[in-house]
BAFI-3210 file (N, C-alpha, C; in Angstrom, 3 decimals, decimal comma, padded with zeros to 6 digits):
// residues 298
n [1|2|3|4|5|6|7|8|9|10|11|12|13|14|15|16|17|18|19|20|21|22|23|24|25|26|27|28|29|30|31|32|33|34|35|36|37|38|39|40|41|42|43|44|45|46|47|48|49|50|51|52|53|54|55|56|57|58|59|60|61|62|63|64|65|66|67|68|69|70|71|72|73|74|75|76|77|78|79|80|81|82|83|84|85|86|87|88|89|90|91|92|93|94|95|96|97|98|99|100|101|102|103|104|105|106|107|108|109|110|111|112|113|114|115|116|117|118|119|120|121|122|123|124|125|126|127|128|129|130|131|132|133|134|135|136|137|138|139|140|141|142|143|144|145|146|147|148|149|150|151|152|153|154|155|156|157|158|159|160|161|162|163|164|165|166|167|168|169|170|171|172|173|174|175|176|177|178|179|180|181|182|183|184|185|186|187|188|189|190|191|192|193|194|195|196|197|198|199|200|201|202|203|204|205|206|207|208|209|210|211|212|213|214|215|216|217|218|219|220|221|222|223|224|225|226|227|228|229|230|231|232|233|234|235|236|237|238|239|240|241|242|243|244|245|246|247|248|249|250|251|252|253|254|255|256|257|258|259|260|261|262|263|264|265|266|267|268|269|270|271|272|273|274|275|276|277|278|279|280|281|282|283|284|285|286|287|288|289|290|291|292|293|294|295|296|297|298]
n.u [-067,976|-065,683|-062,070|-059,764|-060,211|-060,955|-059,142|-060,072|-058,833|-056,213|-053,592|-051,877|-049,228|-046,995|-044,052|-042,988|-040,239|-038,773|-039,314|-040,685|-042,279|-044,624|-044,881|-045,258|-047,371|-049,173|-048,227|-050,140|-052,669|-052,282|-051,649|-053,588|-054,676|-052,798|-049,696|-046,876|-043,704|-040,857|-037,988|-035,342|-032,104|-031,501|-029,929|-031,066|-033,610|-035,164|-036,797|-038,989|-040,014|-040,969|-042,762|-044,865|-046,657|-045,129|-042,736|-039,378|-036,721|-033,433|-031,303|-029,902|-030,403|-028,231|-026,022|-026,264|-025,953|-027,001|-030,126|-030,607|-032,538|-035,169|-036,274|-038,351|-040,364|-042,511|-045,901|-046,648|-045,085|-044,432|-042,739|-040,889|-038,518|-035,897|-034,208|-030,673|-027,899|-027,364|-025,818|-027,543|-029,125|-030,940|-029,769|-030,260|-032,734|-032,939|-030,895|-032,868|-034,570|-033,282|-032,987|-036,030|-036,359|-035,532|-037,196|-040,084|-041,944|-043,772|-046,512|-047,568|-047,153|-046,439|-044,808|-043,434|-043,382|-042,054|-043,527|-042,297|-040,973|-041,900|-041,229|-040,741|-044,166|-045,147|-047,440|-049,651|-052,630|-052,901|-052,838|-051,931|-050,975|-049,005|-045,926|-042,807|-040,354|-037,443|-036,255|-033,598|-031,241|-032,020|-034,703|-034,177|-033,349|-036,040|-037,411|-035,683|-036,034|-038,617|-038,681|-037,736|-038,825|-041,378|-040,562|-040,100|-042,458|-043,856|-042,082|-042,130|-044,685|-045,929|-048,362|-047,797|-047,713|-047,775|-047,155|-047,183|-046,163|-046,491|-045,974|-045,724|-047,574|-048,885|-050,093|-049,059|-046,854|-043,041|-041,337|-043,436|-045,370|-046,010|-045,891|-043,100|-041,328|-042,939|-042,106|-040,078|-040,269|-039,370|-039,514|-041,740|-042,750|-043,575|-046,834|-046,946|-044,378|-045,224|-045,472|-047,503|-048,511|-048,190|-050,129|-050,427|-052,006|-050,387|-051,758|-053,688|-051,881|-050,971|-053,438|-053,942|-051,548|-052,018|-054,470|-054,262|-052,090|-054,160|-056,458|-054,756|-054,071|-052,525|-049,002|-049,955|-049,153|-050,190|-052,042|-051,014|-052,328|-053,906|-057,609|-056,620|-055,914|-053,705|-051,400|-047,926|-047,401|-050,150|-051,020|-049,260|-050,038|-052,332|-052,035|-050,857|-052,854|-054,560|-052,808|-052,787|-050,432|-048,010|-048,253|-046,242|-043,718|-043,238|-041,601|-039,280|-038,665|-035,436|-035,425|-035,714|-033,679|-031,253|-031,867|-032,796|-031,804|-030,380|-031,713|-033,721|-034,864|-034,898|-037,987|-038,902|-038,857|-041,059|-043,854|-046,918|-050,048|-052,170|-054,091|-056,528|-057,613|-057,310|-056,749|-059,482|-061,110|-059,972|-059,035|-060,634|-060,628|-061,630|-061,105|-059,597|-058,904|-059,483|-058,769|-056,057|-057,286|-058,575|-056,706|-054,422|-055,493|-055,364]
n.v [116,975|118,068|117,327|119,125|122,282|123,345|124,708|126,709|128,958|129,083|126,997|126,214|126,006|123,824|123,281|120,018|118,610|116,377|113,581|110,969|108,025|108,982|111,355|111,418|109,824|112,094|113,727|112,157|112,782|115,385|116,321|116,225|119,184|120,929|122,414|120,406|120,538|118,653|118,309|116,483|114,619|113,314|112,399|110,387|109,592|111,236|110,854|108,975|110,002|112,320|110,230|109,970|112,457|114,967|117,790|117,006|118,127|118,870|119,278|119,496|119,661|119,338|120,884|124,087|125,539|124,660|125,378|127,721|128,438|127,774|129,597|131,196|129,876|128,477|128,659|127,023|125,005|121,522|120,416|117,768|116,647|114,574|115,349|115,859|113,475|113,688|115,766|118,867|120,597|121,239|121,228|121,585|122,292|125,065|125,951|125,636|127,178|129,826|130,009|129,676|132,243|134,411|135,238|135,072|134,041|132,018|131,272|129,663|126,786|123,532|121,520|118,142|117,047|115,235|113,161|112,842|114,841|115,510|114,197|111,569|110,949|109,804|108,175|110,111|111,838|114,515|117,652|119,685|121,898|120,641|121,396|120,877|118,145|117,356|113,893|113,302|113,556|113,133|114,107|116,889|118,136|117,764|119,460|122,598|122,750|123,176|125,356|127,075|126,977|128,369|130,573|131,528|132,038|133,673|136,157|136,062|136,243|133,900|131,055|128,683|125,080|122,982|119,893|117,174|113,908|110,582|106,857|105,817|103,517|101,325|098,542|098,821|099,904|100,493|098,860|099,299|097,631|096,146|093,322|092,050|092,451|090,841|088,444|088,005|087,614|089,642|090,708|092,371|094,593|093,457|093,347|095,053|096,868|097,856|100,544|103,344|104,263|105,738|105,817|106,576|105,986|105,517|106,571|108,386|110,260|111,769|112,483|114,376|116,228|117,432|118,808|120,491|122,298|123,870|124,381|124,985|126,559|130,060|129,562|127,090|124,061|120,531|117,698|114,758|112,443|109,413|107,389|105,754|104,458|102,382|100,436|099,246|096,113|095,618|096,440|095,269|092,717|092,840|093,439|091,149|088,838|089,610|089,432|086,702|085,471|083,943|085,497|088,232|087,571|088,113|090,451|091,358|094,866|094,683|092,383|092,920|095,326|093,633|092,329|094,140|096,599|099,812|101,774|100,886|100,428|102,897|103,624|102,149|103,693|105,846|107,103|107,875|109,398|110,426|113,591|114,506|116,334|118,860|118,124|117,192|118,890|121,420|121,058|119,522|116,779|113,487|110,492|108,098|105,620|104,971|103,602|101,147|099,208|098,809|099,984|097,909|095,828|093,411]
n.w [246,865|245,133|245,027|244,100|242,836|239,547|237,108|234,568|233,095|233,385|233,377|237,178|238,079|239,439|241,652|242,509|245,057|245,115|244,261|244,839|246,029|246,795|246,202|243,157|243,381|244,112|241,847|239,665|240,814|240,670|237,788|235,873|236,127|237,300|235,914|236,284|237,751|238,158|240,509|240,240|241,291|239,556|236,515|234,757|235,552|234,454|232,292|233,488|235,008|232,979|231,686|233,656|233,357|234,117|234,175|233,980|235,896|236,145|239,006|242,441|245,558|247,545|246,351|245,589|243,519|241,276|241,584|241,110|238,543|239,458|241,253|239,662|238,262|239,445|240,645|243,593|245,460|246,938|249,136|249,551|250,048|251,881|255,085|254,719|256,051|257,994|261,024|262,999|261,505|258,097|255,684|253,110|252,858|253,439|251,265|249,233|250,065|249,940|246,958|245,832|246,905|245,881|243,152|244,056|243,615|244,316|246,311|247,652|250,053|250,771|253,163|253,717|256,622|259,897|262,454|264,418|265,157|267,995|269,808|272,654|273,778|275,935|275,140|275,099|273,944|271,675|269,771|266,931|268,737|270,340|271,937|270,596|270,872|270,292|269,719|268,888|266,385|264,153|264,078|265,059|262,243|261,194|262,691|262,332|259,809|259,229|260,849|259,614|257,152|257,601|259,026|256,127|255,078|256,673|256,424|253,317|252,533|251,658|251,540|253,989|254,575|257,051|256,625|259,307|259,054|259,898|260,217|256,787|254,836|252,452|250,442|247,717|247,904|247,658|250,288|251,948|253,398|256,095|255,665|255,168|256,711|258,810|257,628|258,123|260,267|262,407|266,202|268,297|270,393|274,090|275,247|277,578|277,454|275,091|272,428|271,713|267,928|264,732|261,960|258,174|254,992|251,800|249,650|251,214|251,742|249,584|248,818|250,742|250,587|248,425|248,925|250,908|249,383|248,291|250,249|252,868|255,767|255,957|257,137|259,120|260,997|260,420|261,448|259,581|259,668|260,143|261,539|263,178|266,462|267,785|269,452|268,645|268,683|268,336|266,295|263,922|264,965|263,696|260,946|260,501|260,696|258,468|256,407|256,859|257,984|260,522|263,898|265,228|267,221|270,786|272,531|275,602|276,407|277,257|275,291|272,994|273,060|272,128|269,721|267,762|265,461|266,062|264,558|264,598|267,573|267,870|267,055|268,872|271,150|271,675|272,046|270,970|270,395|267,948|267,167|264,321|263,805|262,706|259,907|259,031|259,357|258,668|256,238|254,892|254,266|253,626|254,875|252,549|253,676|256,627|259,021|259,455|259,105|256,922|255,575|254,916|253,721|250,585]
ca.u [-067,017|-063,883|-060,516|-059,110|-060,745|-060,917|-058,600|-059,896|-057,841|-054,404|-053,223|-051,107|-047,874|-046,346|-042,974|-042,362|-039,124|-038,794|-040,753|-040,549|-043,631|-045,745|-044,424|-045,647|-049,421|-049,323|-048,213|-050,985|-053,552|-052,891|-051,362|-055,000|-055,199|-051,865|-048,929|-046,624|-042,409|-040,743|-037,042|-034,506|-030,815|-030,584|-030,626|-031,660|-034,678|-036,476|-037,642|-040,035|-041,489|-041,585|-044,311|-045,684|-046,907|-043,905|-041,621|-038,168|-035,727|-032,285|-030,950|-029,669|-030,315|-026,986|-025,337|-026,834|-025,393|-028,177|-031,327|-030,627|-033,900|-036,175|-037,503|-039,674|-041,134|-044,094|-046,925|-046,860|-044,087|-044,337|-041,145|-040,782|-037,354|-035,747|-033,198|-028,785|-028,320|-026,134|-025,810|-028,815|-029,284|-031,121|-028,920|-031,240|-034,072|-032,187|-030,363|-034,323|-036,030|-032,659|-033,197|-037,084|-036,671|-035,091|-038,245|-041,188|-043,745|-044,438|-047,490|-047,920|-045,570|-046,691|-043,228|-043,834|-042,337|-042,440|-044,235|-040,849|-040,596|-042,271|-040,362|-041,956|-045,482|-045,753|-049,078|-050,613|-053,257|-052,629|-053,149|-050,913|-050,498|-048,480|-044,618|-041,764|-039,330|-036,931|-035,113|-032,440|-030,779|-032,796|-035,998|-034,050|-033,352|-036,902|-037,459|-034,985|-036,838|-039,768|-038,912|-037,159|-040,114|-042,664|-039,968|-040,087|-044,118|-043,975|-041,555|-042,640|-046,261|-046,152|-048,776|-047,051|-048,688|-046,545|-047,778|-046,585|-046,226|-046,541|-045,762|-046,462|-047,671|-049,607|-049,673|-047,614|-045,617|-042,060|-041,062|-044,388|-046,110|-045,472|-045,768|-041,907|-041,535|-043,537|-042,069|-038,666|-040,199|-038,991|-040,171|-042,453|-042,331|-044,657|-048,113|-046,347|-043,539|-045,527|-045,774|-048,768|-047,758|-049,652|-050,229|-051,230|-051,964|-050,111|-052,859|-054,444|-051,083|-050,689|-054,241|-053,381|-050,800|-052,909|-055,375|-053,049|-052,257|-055,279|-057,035|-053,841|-054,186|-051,129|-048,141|-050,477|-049,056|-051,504|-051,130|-051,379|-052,363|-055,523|-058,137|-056,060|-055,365|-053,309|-049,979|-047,351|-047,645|-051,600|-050,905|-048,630|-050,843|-053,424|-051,326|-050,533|-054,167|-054,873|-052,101|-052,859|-049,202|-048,335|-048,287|-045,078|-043,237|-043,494|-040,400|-039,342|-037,784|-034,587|-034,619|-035,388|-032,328|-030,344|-032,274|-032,862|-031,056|-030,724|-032,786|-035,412|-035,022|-035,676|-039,149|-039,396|-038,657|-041,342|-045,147|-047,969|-051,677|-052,453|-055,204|-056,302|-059,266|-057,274|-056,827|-060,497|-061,825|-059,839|-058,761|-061,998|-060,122|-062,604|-060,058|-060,210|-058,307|-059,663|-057,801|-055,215|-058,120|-059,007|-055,900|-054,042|-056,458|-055,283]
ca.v [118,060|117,688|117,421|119,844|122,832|123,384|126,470|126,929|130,049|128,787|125,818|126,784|125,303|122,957|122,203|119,062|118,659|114,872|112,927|109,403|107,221|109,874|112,330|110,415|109,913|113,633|114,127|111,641|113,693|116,798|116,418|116,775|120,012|121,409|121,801|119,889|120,543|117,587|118,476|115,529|114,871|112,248|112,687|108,908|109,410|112,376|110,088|108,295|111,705|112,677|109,705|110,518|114,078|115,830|117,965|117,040|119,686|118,689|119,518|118,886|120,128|119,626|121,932|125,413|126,304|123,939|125,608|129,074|128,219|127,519|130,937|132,241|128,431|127,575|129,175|126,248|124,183|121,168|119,912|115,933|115,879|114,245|116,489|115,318|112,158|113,953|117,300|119,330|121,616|121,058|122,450|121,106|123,636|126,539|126,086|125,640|128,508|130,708|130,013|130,239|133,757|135,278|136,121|135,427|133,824|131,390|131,985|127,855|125,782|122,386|120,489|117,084|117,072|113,930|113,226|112,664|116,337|115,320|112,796|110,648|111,630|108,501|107,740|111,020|112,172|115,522|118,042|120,869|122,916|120,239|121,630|119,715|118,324|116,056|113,407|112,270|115,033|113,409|114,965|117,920|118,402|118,338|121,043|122,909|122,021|123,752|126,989|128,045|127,380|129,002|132,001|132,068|132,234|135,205|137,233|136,848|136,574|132,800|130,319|127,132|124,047|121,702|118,298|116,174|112,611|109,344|105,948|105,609|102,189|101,063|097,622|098,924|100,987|099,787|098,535|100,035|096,946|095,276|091,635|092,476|092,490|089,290|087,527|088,054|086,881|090,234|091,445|093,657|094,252|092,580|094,533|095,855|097,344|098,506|102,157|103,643|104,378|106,369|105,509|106,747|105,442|106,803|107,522|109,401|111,255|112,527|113,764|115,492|117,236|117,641|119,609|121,395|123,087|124,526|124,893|125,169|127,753|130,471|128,610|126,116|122,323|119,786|115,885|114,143|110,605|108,573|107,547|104,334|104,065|101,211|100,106|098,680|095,034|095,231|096,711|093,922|091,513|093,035|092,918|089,338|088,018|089,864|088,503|085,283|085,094|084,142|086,929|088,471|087,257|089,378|090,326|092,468|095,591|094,289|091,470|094,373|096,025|092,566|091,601|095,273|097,715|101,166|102,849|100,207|100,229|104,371|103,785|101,830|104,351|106,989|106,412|108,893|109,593|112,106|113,996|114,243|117,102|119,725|117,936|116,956|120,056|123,149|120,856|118,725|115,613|112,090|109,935|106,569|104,487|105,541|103,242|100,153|097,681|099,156|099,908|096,342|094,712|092,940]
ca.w [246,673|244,474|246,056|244,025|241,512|238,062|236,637|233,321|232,187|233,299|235,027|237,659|238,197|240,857|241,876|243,149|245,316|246,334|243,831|245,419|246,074|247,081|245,297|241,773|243,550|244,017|240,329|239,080|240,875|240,195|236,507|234,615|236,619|236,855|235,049|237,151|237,535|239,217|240,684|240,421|241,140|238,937|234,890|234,316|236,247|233,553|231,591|233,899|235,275|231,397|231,440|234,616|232,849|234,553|233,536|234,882|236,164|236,881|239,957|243,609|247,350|248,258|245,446|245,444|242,037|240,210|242,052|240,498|238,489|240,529|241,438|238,909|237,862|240,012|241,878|244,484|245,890|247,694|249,037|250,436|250,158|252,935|255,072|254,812|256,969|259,758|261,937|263,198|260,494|257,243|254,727|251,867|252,908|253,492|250,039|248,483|250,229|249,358|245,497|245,491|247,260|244,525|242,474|245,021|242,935|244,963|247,119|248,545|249,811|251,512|253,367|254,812|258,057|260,918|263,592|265,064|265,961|269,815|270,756|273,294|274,436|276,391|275,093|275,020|272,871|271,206|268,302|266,269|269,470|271,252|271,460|269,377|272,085|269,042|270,715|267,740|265,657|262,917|263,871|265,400|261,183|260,634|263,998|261,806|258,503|259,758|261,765|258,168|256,106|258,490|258,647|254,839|254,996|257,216|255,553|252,174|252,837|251,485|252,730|254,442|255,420|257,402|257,118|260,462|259,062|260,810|259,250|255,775|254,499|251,456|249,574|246,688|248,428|248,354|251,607|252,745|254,183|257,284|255,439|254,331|258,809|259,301|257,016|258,543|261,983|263,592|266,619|268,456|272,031|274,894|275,644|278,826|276,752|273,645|272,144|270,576|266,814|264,336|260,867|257,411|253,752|251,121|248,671|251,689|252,374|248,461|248,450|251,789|250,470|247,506|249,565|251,642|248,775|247,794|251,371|254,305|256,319|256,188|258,270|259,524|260,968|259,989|261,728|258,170|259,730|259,605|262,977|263,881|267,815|268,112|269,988|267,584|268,069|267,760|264,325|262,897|265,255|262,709|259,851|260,327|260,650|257,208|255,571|256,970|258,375|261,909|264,759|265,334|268,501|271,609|273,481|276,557|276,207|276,869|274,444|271,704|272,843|271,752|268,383|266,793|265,347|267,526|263,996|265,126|268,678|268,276|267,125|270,271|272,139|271,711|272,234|270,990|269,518|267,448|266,702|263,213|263,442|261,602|258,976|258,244|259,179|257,823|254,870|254,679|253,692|253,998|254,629|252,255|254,971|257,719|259,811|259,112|258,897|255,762|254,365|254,776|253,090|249,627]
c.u [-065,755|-062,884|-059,626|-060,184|-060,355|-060,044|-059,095|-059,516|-056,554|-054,067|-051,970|-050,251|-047,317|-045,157|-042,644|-040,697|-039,181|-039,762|-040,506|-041,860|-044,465|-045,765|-045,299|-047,385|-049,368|-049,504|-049,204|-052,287|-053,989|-052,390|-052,438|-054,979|-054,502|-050,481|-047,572|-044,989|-042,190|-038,911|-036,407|-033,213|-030,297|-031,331|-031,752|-033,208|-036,039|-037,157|-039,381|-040,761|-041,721|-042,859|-045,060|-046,710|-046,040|-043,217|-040,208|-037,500|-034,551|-031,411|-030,779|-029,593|-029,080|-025,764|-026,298|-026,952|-026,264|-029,349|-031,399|-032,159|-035,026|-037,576|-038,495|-040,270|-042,157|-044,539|-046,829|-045,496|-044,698|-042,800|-041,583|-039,458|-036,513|-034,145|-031,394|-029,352|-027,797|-026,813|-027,550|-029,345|-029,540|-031,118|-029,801|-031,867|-033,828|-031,636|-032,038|-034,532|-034,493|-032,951|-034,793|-037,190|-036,719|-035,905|-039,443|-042,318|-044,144|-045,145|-048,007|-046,681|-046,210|-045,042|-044,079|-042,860|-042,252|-042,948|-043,173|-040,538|-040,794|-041,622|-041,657|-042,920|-045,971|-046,965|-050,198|-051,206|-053,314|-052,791|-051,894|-049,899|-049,304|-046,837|-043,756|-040,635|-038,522|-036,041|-033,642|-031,906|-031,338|-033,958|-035,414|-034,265|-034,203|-037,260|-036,878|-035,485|-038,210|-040,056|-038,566|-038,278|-041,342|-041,875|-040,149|-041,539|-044,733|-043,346|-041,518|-043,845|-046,770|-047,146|-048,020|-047,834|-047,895|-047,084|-046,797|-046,753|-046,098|-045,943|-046,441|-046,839|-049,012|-049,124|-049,033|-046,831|-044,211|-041,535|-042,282|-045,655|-045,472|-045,218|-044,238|-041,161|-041,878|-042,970|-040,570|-038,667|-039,459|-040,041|-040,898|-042,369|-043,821|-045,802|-047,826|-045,442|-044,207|-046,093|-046,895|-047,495|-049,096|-049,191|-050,458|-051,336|-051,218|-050,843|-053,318|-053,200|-051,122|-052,179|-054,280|-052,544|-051,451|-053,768|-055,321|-052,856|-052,953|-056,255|-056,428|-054,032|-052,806|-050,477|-049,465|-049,560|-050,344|-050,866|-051,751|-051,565|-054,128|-056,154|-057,143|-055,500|-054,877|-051,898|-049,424|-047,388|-048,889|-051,520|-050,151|-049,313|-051,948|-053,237|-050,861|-051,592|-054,449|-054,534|-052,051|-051,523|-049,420|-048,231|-046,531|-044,490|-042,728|-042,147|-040,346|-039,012|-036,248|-034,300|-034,397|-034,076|-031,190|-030,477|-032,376|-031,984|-030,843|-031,523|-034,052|-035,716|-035,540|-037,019|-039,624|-039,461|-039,875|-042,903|-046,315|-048,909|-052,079|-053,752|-055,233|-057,234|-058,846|-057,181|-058,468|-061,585|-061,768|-059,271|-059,449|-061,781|-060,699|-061,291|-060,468|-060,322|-058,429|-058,479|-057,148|-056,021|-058,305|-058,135|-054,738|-054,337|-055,888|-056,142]
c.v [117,510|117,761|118,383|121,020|122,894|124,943|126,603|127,905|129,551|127,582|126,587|125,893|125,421|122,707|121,164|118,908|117,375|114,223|111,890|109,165|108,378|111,087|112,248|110,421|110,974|114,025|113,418|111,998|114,562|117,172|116,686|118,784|121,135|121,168|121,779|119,841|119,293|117,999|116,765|115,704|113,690|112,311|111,438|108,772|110,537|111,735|108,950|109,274|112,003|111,493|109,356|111,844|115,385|116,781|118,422|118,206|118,718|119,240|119,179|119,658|120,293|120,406|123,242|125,747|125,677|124,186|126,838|129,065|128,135|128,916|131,441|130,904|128,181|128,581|128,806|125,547|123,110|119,816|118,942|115,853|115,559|115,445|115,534|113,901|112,207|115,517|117,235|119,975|120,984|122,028|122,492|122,059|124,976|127,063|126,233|126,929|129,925|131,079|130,514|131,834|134,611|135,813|136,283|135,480|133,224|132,005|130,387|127,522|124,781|121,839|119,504|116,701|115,660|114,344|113,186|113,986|116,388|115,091|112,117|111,414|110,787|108,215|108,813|110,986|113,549|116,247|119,066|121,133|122,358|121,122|120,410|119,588|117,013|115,631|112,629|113,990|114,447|114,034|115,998|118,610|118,942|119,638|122,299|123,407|123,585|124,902|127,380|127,933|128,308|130,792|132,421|132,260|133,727|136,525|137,498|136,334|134,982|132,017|129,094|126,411|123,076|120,585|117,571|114,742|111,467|108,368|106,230|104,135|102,395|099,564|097,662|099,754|100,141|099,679|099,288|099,397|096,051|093,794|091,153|091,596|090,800|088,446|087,490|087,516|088,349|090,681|092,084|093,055|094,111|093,802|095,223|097,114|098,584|099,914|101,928|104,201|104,675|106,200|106,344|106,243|106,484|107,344|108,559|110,619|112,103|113,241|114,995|116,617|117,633|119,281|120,977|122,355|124,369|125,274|124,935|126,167|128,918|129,932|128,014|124,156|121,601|118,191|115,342|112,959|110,748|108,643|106,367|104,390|102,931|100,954|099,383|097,290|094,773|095,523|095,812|092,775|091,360|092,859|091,529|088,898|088,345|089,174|087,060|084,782|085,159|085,191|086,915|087,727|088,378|089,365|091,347|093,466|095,360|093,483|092,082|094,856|094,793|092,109|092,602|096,133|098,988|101,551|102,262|100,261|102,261|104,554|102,754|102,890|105,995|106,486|107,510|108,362|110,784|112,472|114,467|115,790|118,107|119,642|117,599|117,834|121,464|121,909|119,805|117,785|114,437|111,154|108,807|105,126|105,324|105,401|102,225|099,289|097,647|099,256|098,748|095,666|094,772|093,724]
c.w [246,010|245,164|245,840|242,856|240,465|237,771|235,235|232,488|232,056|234,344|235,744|238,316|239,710|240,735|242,636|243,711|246,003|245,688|243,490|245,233|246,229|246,363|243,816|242,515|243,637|242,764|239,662|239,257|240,264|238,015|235,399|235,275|236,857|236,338|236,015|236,558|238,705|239,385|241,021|240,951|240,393|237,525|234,889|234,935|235,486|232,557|231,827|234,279|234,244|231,295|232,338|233,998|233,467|234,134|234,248|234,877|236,852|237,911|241,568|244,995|247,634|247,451|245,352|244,501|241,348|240,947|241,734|239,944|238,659|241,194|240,925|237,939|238,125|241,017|243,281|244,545|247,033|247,952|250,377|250,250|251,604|253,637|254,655|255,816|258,018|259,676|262,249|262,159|259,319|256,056|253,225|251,449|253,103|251,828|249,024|248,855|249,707|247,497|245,575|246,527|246,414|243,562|243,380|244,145|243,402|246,116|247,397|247,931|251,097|251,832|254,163|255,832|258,526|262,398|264,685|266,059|267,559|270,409|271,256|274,188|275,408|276,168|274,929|273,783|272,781|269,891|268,378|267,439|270,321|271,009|271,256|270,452|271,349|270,374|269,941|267,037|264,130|262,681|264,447|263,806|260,741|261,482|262,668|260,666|258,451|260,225|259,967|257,329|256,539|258,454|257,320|254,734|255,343|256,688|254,225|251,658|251,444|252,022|252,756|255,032|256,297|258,021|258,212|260,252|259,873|259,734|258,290|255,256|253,347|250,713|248,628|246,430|248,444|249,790|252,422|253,352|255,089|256,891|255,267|255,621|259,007|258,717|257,453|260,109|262,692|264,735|267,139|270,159|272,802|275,315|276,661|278,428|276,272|273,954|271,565|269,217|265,557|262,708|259,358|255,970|252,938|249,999|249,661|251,826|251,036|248,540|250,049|251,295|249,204|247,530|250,028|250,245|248,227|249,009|252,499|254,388|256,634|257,749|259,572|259,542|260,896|260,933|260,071|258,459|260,143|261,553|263,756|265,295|268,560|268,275|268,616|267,521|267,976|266,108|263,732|263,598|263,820|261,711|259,129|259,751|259,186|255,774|255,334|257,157|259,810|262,414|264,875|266,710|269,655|272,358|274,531|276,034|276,251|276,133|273,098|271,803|271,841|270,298|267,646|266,814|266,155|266,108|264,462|266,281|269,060|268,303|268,335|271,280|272,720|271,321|271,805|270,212|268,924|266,873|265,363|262,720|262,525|260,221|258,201|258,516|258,538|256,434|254,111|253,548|254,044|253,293|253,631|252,873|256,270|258,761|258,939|258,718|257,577|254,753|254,126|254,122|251,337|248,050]
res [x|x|x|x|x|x|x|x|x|x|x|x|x|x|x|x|x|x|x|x|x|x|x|x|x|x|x|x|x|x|x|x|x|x|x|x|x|x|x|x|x|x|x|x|x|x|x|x|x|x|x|x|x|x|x|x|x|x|x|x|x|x|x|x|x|x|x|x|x|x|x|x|x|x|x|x|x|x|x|x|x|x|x|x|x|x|x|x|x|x|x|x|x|x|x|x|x|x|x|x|x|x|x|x|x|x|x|x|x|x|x|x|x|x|x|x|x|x|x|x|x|x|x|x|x|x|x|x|x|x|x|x|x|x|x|x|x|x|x|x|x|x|x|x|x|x|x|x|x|x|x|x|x|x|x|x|x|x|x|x|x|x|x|x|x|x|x|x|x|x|x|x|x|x|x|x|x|x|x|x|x|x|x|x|x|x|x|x|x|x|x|x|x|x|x|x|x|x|x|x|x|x|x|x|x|x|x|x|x|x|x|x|x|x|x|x|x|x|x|x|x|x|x|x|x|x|x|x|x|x|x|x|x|x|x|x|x|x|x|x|x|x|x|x|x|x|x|x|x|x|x|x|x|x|x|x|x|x|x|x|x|x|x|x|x|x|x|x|x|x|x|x|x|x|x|x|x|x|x|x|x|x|x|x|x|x|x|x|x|x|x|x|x|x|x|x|x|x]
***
């Protein structure tokens, strides 16, 4: 089965909002297939989506007055842009879904959320239905993020997919392999300590959202991560051995508090497993990296 279909009357047009690493595998997908807008806030940067197959659009989330546009452009939207870096409220997505209201051509809209939205599950294993209990006001943002796009789905009969991300990692991802970690000697707390921590590749995440597009179910959350069930220092234990670097060094919980940052000491703080089934059943995605073993590898 193909990942995506064939339009042969009209390609039908994507806006990209947030087209970082994943963003760009998205656009290299779907670019034979459709004809692909990429939103920026930075001129200097239309030239590399121009040879991506792109076509840049200048403009910025945090100004309103340069998203006027936007409305009557694209069939599809999928928006990765990340929310502000303070408050609760993600002013970003409010200012987006205000502009694309205005004509109401869009009929899909994929956002990639975080898995963050839980908080800590201590270890549970869970799907979609679990409720979002954020423990930072950075995943309150995405909470936030999320009721407004799902409201915009319902009231103007939009479908929304809302991918729930986990880590992303890939070998030529920037900063998107743990060897970066090991090689700095930080780190990871003692098997007594340790969280579970859920993973996914980012080739598998772009054809996720890929998918999503084409087969999400109206305002449907999706978990967008792989099968991997493994605490955080088994995964850079695992990471090591691959790399053929030593193992990380195990510490208590309190010696974490002393050697990491509080942004690092948050992903200590919050332990889950997630279930993956909606994604490879209503959007009948075969993952390529199943798990970490697979996608580590050189």
């Amino acid at each position: 089965m193909p990942l995506l279909p064939s339009f042969p009357l009209r390609r039908p047009r994507l806006l990209i909002i947030g087209c970082g690493d994943v963003g760009q595998r998205v656009l290299r997908l779907l670019v034979p297939r459709w004809r692909v807008l990429a939103l920026t806030s930075q001129p200097d940067r239309c030239a590399a989506l121009r040879g991506l197959g792109a076509v840049p659009l200048v403009g910025n989330l945090d100004d309103a007055s340069t998203l006027g546009r936007l409305a009557a452009l694209a069939d599809a939207v999928l928006h990765l842009a990340p929310p502000p870096a303070s408050g609760r409220v993600d002013t970003r997505t409010a200012a987006l879904l205000r502009a694309l209201a205005r004509k109401g051509r869009v009929r899909a809209l994929v956002y990639g959320s975080t898995t963050g939205v839980y908080g800590d599950a201590q270890g549970e294993l869970f799907d979609e239905t679990r409720p979002v209990r954020p423990a930072t006001d950075r995943a309150q943002r995405r909470v936030d993020a999320e009721d407004r796009i799902r409201w915009f789905g319902r009231a103007l009969g939009v479908r929304v997919t809302v991918l729930r991300i986990p880590g992303i990692y890939a070998v030529d991802r920037p900063g998107g392999h743990p060897r970066e970690r090991l090689l700095r000697g930080a780190p990871v707390l003692a098997p007594q300590d340790d969280v579970y921590t859920n993973h996914i590749h980012a080739d598998d995440l772009a054809r996720a959202c890929a998918v999503a597009l084409w087969r999400g179910l109206p305002q449907r959350i999706v978990h967008a991560s792989d099968d991997t069930e493994l605490k955080m220092g088994d995964y850079f234990d695992l990471a090591a051995d691959v790399c053929g670097l030593p193992r990380p060094p195990r510490v208590s919980r309190a010696e974490a508090a002393q050697q990491l940052s509080p942004m690092q000491q948050s992903f200590l703080s919050e332990s889950r497993r997630l279930s993956n089934e909606r994604l490879k059943r209503e959007l009948k995605l075969k993952l390529r990296y199943p798990t970490v073993r697979e996608g580590l590898r050189p």
